[in-house]
C-alpha positions as CSV (number, residue, x, y, z in Angstrom):
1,X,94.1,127.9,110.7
2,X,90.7,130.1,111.2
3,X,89.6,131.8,114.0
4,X,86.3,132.6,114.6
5,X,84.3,135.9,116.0
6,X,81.0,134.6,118.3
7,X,79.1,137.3,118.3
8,X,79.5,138.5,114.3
9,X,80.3,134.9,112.7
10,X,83.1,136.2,111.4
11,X,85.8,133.7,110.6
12,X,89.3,135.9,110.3
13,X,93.1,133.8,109.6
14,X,94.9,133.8,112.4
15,X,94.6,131.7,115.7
16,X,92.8,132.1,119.5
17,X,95.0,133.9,121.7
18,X,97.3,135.4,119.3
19,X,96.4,138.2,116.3
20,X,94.3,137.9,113.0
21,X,95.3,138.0,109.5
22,X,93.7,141.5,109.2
23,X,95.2,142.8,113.2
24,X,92.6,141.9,115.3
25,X,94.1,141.0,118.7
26,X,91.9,138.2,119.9
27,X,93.5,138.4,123.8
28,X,91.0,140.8,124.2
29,X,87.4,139.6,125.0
30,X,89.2,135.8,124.3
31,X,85.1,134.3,125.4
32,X,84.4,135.9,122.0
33,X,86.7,133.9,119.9
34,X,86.8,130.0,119.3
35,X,89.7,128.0,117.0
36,X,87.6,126.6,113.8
37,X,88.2,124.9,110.4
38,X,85.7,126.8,108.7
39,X,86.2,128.7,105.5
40,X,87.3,132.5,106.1
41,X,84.8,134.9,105.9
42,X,86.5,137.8,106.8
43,X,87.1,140.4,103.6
44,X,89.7,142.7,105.4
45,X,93.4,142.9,103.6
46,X,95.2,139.6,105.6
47,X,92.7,137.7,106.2
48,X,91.2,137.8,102.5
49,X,94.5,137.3,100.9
């Protein structure tokens, strides 16, 4: 599943309410993250692989 960062458009692995492929924790600020199915966008180590 992708999650995805409002304000950047940043889609990261990982799930709302839990943490990202890359460490994000998106608990924090959770009005700036939404559950999507779009492709991942995010280059970091975890998310990208």
């Amino acid at each position: 599943m992708a999650v995805k960062h409002t304000p950047t458009g940043v889609v990261h692995q990982g799930t709302k309410g839990g943490t990202t492929g890359c460490g994000k924790n998106t608990k924090e600020r959770s009005e700036h993250w939404v559950n999507s199915h779009e492709k991942i966008t995010c280059e970091k180590n975890g998310c990208k692989n």
